[in-house]
C-alpha positions as CSV (number, residue, x, y, z in Angstrom):
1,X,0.0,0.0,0.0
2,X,1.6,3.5,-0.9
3,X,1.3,6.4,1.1
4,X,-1.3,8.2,-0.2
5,X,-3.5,5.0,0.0
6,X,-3.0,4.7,3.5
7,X,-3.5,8.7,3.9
8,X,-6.8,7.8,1.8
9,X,-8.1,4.7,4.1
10,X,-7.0,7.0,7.5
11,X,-9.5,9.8,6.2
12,X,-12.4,6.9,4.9
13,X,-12.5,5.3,8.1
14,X,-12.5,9.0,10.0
15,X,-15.7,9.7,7.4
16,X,-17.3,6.0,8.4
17,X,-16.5,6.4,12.3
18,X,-18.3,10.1,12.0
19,X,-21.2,8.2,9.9
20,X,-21.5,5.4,12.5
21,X,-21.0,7.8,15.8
22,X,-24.3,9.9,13.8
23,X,-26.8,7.3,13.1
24,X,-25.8,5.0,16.4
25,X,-28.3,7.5,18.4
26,X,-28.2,5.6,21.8
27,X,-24.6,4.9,21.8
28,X,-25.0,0.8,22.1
29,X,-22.4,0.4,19.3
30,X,-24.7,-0.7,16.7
31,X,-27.0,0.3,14.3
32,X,-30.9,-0.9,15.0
33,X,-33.7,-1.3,12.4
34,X,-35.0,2.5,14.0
35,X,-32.0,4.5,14.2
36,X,-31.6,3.1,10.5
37,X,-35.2,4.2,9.7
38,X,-34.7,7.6,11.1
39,X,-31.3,7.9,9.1
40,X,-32.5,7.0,5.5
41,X,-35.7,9.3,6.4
42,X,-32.8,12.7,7.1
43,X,-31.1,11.3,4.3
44,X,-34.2,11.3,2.0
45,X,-34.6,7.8,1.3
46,X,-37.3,6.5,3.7
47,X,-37.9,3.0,3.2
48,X,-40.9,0.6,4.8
49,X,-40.0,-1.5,7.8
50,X,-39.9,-5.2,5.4
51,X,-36.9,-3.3,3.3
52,X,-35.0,-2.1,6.1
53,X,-35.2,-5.4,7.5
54,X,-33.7,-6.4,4.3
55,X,-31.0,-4.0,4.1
56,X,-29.7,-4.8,7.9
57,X,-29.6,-8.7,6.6
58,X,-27.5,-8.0,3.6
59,X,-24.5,-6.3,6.4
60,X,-25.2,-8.8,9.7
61,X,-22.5,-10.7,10.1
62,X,-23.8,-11.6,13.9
63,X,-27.5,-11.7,12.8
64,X,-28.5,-9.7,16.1
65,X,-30.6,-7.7,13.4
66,X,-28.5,-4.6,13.9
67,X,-25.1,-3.4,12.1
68,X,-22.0,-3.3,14.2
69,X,-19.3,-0.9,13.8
70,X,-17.2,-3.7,12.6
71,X,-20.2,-4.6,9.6
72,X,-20.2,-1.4,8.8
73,X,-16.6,-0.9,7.6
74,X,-17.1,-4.2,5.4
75,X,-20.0,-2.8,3.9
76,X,-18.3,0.8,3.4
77,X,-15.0,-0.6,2.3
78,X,-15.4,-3.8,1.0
79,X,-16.5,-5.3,-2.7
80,X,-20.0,-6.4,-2.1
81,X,-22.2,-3.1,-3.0
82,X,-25.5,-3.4,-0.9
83,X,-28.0,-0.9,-1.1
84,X,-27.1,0.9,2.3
85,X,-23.8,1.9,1.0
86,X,-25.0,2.9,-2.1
87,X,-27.6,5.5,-0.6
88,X,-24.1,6.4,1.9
89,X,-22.0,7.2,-0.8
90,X,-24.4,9.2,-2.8
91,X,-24.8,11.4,0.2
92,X,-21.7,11.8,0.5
93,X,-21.2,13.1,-3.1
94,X,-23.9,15.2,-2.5
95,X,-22.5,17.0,0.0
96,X,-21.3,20.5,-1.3
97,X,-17.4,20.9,-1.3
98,X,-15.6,22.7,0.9
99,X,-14.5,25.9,-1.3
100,X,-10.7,27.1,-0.8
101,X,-10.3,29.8,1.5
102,X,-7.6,32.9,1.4
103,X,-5.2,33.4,-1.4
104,X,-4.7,31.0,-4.0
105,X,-0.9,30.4,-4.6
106,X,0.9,32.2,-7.3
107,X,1.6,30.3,-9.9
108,X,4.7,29.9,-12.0
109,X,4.9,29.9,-16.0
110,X,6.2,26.1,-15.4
111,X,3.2,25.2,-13.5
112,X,0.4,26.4,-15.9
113,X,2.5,24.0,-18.3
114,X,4.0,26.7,-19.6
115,X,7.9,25.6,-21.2
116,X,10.5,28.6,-20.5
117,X,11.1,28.5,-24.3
118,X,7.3,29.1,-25.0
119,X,7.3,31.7,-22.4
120,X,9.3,34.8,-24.8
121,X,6.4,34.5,-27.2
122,X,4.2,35.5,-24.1
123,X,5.6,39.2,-24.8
């Protein structure tokens, strides 16, 4: 794994752990079939009660009917897409991006891609 993979996973699991901390309202360490109701309902996907039954089965690894911390980072990071995750990671997208702030950095002629030889045509 390179650097900048590892930097990547460190801020994914920071993400998940936020995600997880937000929609596990009564702090038991895992996600019930209400908490997950109230969360697709804020995130604009309500879904009935047989469907969210559903969706908890597809992650349960301990079939306690809930998702554990520890099913929720295979579901967010591994290969199997489930329909949870896919709702996650659209809302993530559709989050608004965080817009620079202060001066941008002076560029140089190099940097805009701009070869030295090029540059005396520039005036």
């Amino acid at each position: 794994m390179t650097v900048l993979q590892e930097d990547d996973l460190e801020d994914k699991l920071t993400e998940y752990k936020a995600k997880f901390i937000k929609f596990d309202e009564d702090c038991s360490g895992d996600i019930d079939e209400m908490e997950m109701k109230r969360m697709l309902e804020k995130l604009g996907q309500p879904k009935t009660h047989m469907e969210i039954v559903k969706m908890i089965k597809q992650v349960d690894t301990t079939n306690k009917g809930t998702i554990s911390y520890a099913d929720f980072l295979v579901m967010m990071l591994g290969g199997k897409n489930s329909v949870l995750r896919t709702i996650l990671l659209f809302e993530t997208l559709a989050k608004p991006k965080e817009k620079a702030q202060g001066i941008a950095k002076k560029k140089s002629l190099a940097d805009l891609g701009i070869r030295p030889d090029m540059a005396q045509h520039l005036g």
